[in-house]
PAVO-660577 format. One line per 5 residues: number of its first residue (from 1); their letters; for each residue x, y, z of C-alpha. Coordinates in nm, 2 decimals, decimal comma, padded with zeros to 4 digits. Each point is the difference from the previous one (the first is absolute). Layout:
NUM	a	X Y Z; ... $
This chain:
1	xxxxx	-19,73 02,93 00,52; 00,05 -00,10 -00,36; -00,29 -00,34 00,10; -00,24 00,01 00,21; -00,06 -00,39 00,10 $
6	xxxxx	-00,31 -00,12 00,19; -00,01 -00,36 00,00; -00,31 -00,19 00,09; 00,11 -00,30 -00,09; 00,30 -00,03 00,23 $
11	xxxxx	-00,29 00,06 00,31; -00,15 -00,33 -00,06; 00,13 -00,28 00,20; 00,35 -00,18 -00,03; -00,12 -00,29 -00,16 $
16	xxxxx	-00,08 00,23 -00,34; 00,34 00,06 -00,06; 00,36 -00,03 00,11; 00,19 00,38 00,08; 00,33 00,01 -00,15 $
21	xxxxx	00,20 00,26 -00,19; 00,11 00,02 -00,36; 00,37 -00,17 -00,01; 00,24 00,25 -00,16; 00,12 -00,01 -00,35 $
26	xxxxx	00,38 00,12 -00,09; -00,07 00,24 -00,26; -00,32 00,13 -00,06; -00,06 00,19 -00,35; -00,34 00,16 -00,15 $
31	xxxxx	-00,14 -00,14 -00,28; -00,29 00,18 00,04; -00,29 00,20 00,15; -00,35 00,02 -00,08; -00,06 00,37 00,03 $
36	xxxxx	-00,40 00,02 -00,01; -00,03 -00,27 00,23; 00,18 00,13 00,24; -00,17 00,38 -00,03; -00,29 -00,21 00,06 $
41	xxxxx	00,11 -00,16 00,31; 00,09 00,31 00,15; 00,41 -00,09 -00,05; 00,25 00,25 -00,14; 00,12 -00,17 -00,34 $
46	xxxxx	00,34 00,20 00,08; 00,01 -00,08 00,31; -00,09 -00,39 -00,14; 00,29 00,02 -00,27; 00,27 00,12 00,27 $
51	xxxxx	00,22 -00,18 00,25; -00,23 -00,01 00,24; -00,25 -00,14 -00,20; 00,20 -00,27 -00,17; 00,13 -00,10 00,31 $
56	xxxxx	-00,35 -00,06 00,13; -00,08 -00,16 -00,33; 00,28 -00,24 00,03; -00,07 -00,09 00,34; 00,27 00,20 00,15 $
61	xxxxx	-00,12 00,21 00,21; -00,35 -00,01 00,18; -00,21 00,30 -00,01; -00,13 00,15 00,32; -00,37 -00,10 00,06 $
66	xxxxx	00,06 -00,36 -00,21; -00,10 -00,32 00,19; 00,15 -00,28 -00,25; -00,13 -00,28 -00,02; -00,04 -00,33 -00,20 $
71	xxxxx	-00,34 -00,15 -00,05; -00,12 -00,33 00,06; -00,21 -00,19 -00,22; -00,10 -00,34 -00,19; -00,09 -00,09 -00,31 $
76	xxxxx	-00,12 -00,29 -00,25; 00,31 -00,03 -00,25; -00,16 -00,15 -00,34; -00,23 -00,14 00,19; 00,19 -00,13 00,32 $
81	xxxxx	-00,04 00,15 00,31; 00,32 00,16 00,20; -00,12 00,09 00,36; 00,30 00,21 00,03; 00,09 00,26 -00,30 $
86	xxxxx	00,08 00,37 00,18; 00,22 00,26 -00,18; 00,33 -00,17 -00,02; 00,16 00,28 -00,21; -00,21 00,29 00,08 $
91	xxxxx	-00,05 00,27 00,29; -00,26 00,23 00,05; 00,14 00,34 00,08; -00,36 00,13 00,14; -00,32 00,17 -00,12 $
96	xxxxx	-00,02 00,38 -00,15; -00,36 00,17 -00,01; 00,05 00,17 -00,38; -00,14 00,32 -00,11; -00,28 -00,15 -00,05 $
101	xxxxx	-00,10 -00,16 00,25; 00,08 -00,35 -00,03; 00,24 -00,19 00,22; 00,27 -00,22 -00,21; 00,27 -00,24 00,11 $
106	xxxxx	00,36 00,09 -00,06; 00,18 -00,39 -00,08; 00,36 -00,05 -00,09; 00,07 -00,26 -00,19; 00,31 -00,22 -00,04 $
111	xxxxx	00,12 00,18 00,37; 00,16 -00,33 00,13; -00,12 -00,34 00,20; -00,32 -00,04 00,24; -00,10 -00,25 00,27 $
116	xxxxx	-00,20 -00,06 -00,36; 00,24 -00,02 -00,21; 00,02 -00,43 -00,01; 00,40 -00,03 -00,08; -00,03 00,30 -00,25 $
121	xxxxx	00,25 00,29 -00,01; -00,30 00,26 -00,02; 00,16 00,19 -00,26; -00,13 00,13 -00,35; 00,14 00,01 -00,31 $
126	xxxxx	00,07 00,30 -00,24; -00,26 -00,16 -00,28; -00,29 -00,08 00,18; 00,05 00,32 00,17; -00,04 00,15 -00,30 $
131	xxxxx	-00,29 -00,21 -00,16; -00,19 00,09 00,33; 00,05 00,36 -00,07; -00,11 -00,02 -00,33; -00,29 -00,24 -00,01 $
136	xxxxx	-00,20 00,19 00,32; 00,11 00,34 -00,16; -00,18 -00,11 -00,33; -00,29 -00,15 00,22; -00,01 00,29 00,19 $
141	xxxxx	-00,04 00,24 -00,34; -00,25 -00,24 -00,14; -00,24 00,05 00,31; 00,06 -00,31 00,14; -00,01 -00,06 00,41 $
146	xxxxx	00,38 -00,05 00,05; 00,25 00,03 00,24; 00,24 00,25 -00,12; 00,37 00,05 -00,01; 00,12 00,31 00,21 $
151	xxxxx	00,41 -00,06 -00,06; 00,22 -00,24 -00,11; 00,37 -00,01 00,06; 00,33 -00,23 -00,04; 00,17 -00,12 00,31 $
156	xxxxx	00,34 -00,03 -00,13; 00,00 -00,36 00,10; -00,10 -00,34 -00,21; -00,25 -00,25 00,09; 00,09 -00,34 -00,15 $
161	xxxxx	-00,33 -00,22 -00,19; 00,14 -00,15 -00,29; 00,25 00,23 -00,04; 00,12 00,30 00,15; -00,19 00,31 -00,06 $
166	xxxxx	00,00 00,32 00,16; -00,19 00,08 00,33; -00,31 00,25 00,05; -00,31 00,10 00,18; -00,32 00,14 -00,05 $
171	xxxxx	-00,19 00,20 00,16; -00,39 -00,13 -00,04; -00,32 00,21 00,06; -00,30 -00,22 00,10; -00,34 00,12 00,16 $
176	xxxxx	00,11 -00,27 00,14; 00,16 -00,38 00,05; -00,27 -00,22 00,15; -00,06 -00,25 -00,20; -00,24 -00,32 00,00 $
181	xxxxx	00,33 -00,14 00,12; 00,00 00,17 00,27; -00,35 -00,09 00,14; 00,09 -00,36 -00,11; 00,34 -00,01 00,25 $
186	xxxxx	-00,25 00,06 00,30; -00,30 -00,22 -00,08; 00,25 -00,28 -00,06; 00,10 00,07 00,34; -00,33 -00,01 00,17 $
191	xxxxx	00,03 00,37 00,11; -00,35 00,14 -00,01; 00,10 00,27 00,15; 00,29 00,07 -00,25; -00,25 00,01 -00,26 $
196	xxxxx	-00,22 00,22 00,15; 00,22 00,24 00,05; 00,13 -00,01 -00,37; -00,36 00,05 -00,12; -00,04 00,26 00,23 $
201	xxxxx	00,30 00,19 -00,13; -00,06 -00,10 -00,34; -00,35 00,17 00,01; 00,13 00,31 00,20; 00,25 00,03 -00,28 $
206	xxxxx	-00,12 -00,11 -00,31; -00,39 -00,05 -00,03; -00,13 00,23 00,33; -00,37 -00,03 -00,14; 00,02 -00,36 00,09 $
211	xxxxx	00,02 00,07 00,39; -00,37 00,15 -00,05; -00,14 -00,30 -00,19; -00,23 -00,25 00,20; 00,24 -00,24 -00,05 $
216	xxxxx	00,36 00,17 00,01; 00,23 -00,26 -00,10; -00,26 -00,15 -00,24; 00,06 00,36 -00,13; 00,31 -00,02 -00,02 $
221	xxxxx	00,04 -00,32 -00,20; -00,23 00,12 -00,21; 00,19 00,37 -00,08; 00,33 -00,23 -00,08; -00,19 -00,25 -00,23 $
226	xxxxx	-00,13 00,33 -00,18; 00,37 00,19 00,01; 00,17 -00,35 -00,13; -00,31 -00,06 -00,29; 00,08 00,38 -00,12 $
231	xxxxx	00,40 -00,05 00,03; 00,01 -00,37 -00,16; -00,22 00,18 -00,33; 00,20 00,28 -00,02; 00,34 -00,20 00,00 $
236	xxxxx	-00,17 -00,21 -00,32; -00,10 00,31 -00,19; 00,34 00,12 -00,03; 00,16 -00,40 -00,07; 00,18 00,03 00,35 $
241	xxxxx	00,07 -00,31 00,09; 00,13 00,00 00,38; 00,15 -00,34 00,00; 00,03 -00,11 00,38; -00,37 00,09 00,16 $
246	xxxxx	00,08 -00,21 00,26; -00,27 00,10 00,35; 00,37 00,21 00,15; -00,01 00,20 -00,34; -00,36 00,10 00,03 $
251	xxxxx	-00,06 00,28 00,22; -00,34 00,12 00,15; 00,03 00,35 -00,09; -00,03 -00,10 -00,35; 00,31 00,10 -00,12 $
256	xxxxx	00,24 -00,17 -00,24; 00,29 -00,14 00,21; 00,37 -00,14 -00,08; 00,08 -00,01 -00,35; 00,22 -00,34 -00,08 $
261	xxxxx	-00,05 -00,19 -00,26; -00,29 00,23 -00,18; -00,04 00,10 -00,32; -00,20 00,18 -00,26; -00,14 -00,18 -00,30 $
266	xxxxx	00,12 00,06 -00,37; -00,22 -00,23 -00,19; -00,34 -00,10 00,12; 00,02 -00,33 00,17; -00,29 -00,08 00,30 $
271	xxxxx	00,26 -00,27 00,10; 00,30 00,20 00,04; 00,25 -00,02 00,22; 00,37 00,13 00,11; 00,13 -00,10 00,33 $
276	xxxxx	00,24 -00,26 00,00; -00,17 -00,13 00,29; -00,33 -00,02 -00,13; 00,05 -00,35 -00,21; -00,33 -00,13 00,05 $
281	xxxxx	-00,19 00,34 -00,12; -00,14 00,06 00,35; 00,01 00,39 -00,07; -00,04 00,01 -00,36; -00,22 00,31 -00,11 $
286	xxxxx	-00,30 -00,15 -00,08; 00,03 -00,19 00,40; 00,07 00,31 00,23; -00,42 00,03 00,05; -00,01 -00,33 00,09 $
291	xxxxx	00,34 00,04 00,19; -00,17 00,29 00,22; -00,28 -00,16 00,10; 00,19 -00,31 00,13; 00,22 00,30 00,22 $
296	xxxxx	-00,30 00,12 00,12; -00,17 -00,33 00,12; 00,29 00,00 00,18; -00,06 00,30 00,14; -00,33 -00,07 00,09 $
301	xxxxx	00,10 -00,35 00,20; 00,22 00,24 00,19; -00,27 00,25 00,08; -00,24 -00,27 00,10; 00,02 00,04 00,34 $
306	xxxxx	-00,07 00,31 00,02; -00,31 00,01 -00,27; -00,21 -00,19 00,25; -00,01 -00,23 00,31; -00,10 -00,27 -00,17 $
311	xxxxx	00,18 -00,18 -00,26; -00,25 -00,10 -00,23; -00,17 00,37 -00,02; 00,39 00,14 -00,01; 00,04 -00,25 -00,32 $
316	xxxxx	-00,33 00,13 -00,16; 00,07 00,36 00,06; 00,35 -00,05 -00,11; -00,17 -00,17 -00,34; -00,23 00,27 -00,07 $
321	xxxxx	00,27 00,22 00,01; 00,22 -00,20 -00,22; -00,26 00,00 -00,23; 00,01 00,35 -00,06; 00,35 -00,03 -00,20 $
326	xxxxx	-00,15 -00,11 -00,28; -00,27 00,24 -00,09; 00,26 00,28 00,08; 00,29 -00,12 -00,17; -00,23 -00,02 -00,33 $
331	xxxxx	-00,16 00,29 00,06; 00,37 00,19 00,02; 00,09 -00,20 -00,29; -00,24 00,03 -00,25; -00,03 00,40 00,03 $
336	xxxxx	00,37 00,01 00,01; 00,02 -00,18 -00,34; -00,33 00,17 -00,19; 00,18 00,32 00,08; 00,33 -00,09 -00,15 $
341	xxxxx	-00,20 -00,10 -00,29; -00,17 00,36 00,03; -00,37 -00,09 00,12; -00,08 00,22 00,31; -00,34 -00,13 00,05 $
346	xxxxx	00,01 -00,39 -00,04; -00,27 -00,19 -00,05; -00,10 -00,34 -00,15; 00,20 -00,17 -00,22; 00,30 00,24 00,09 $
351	xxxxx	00,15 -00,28 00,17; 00,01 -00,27 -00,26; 00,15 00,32 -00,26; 00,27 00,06 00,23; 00,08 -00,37 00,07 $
356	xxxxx	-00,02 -00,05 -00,39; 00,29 00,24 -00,05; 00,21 -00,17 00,26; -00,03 -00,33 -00,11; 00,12 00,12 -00,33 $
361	xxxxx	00,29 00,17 00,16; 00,05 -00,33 00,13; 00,00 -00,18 -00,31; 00,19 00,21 -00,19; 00,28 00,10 00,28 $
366	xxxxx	-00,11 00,40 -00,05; 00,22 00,20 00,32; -00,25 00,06 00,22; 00,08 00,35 00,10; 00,06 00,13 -00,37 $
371	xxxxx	-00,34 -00,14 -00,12; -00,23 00,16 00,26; 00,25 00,32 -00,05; -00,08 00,03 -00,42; -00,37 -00,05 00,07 $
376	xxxxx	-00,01 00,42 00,04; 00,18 -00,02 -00,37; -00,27 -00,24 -00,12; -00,27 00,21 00,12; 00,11 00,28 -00,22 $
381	xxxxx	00,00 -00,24 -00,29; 00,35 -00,09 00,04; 00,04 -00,42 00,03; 00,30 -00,01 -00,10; 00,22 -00,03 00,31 $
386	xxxxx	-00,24 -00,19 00,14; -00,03 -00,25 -00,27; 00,44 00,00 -00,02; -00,04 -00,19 00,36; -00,21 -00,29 -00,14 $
391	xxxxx	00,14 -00,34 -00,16; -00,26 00,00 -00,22; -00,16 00,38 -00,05; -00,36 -00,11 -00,09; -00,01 -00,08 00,32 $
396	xxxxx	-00,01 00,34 00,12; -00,19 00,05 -00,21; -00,31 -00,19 -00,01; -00,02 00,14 00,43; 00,05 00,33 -00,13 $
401	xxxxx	-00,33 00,00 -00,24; -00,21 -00,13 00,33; 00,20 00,28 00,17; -00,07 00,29 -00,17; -00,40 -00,08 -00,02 $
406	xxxxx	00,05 00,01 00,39; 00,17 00,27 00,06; -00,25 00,20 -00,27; -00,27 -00,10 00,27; 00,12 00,22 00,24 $
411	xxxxx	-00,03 00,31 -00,17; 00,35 00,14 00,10; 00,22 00,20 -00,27; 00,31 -00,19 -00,10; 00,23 00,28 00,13 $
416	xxxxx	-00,18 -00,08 00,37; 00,02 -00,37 -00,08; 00,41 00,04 -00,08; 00,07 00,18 00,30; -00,22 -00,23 00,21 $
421	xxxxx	00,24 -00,29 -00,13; 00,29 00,19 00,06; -00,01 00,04 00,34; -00,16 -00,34 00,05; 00,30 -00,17 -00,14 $
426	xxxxx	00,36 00,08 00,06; 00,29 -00,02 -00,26; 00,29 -00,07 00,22; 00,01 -00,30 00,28; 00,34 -00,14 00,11 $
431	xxxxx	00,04 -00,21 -00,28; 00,25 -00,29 00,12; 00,27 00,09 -00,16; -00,01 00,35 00,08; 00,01 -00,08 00,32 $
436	xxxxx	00,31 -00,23 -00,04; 00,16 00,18 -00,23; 00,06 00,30 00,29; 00,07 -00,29 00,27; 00,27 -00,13 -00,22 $
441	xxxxx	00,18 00,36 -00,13; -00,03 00,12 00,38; 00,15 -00,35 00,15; 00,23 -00,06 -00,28; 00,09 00,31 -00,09 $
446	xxxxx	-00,05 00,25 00,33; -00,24 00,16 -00,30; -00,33 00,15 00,20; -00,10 00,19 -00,32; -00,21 -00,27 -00,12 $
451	xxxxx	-00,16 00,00 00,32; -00,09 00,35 00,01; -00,14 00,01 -00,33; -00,25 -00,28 00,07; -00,08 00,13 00,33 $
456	xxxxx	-00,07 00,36 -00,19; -00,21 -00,16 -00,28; -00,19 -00,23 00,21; -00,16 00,28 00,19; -00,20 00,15 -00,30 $
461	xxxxx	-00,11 -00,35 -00,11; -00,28 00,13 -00,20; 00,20 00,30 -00,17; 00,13 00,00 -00,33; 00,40 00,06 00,11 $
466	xxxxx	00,19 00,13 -00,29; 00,33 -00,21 -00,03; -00,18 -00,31 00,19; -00,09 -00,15 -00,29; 00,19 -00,30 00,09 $
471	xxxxx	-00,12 -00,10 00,34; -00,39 -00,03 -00,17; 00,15 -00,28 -00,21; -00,03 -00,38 00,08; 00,32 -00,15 00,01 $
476	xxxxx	00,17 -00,15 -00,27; 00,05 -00,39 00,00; 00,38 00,02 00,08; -00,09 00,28 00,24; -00,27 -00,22 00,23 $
481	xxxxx	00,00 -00,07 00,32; -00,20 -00,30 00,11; 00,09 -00,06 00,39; 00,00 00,25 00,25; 00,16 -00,10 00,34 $
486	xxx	-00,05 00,05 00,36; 00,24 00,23 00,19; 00,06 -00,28 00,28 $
């Protein structure tokens, strides 16, 4: 059997989700398959990349063992709370245990209406298709907690937004797609019992050393503060900004989820943002700390019940635990950032040297994943590219005086200092237009090769590619792009 599905999920009660099939597309067509990922899941990439697969990709054909289902869920939207969200686009196929171990979701996404889909025609469209491939892929390479994308194809059909564009679907990879959403849909209900049982599944599946703790779901809120505090620092080390971390969008695996309107940043700016939603700066770089503890005060109101019998001890336990974020996000933060300025053992005053350097980024509108990249040049005595990036080069250099005395502190050769920079900072991200550029040849044009060369270079994000040398550049002005969208 080419999948082997085993799906947890589907056992819980009716109320968690609605069981439909995938609706039927007219013309399915690969775009493509993600060949590792699927080794790793225990799937035949052939297999994947032929009729049978596609058709199961596109929603045409269910495969044996699959209990589809959509999920349901609520959210705060930009701060307003929806009590009834759900997957109005997407179906989960089912669960595989991969070859390591680990059980993942199997999601389709854009494979036609829901009982949640609110008036929507649960379809996807080719780009964002496309921008979801290539955004978790690059996560993915740069050690990020992602969903991933297993396969992607066209339906042969268009979905109408402002315009008509082509149709597709993807197929997402999740540990899995509970969100703080989802506890949020039952404690808005007054199911208790509902939220039990999520926790309880949630712990079985995600953070099993909870159900041993004194306190189990105090446990448990406290292993998602600590998964969100790491995620939320590693996103801002790499300039991701996600753009819509609405409580539906954050899941408590501690995984990156749905990929709208995000973006990587070019030149440093704490208040940067991209979505064309986003107009008051809600989920603007510098905010998304701040962003994820608000989510996760909502997840511990939902939890409440369950954290003790009494509601003033529940709100205390819930507070300590809250509390926790920011010592961990810091902590995450800070060693993040002294080793992309090459300091493996930080210490006093690292901080303040580290900050120093990105407020003159700031200043002097240096590409943030460029700067941190020539650092392994300056340590060999070569400013020069670094320097390039800054509006005003004294700049650079004046850090880089402060710099160097540090990094002499720590007694390490400047060949081991290079390589530590090199593999703390990466040289390719999906640089906006990148990213556009391949939407546009491959919706405009039926052009994919764009596509697959991003796809290809993204994956070595901290090798040296030879004949990449373009997608490590910023853009140019004419070439910027300074709104991304959301695929609904």
């Amino acid at each position: 059997m080419p999948i082997r599905f085993d799906s947890s999920y589907a056992r819980l009660p009716d109320r968690f989700h609605a069981r439909l099939p995938p609706t039927p597309v007219a013309a399915p067509s690969l775009v493509r398959v993600n060949g590792p990922l699927a080794v790793q899941l225990g799937i035949d990439p052939d297999w994947l990349a032929g009729p049978e697969g596609v058709a199961m990709i596109a929603g045409n054909v269910l495969p044996a063992g699959a209990e589809p289902i959509a999920l349901a869920y609520a959210g705060h939207q930009f701060g307003q709370f929806v009590p009834k969200l759900g997957d109005g686009r997407a179906i989960l196929l089912g669960e595989v245990v991969g070859r390591d171990g680990l059980r993942r979701d199997i999601q389709l996404k854009g494979s036609g209406p829901t009982p949640f889909s609110r008036r929507g025609d649960g379809r996807a469209a080719l780009g964002p298709v496309l921008r979801e491939y290539l955004v978790s892929e690059a996560m993915a390479a740069l050690g990020i907690p992602t969903t991933r994308a297993l396969a992607a194809v066209t339906t042969g059909e268009q979905v109408f937004r402002e315009t008509a564009m082509p149709g597709a679907v993807i197929a997402r990879v999740a540990a899995s797609h509970v969100r703080v959403g989802t506890f949020q849909y039952f404690a808005a209900r007054g199911d208790v019992e509902a939220v039990r049982i999520l926790a309880d599944h949630v712990i079985a599946r995600h953070h099993p050393q909870a159900a041993d703790a004194e306190l189990p779901y105090r446990a448990l809120l406290d292993a998602v503060i600590a998964a969100q505090a790491s995620l939320v620092a590693r996103w801002m080390l790499v300039g991701f900004v996600h753009g819509v971390m609405n409580t539906d969008n954050m899941t408590v695996s501690g995984e990156t989820i749905d990929y709208g309107p995000c973006a990587f940043m070019e030149s440093f700016d704490p208040g940067a943002v991209f979505s064309s939603i986003d107009h008051a700066g809600r989920y603007a770089w510098g905010n998304q700390p701040r962003i994820a503890l608000w989510n996760l005060t909502r997840l511990a109101e939902a939890l409440l019940p369950l954290l003790a019998e009494d509601e003033d001890a529940a709100v205390k336990l819930a507070e300590a635990a809250l509390s926790g974020f920011g010592p961990a996000f810091e902590a995450a933060w800070l060693d993040g950032l002294c080793r992309k300025i090459g300091i493996a053992d930080h210490g006093a005053g690292d901080s303040a040297l580290a900050q120093d350097l990105l407020q003159r980024m700031a200043e002097n509108a240096a590409d943030f994943t460029l700067t941190f990249r020539h650092l392994a040049e300056a340590a060999s005595g070569n400013d020069a590219p670094a320097r390039a990036l800054f509006q005003d080069p004294a700049a650079f250099d004046a850090w880089a005086e402060a710099w160097r005395a540090r990094l002499a502190q720590q007694g390490r050769d400047a060949a081991a200092t290079r390589g530590a920079l090199l593999a703390a900072n990466p040289l390719y991200i999906p640089r906006n237009h990148l990213v556009e550029e391949a939407i546009a040849a491959a919706v405009a044009r039926d052009d994919l090769g764009p596509f697959e060369t991003l796809v290809e270079v993204l994956a070595r994000p901290f090798d040296e590619q030879p004949g990449a040398g373009r997608h490590a550049l910023p853009a140019r002005p004419e070439e910027r792009v300074l709104q991304t969208f959301c695929g609904t």
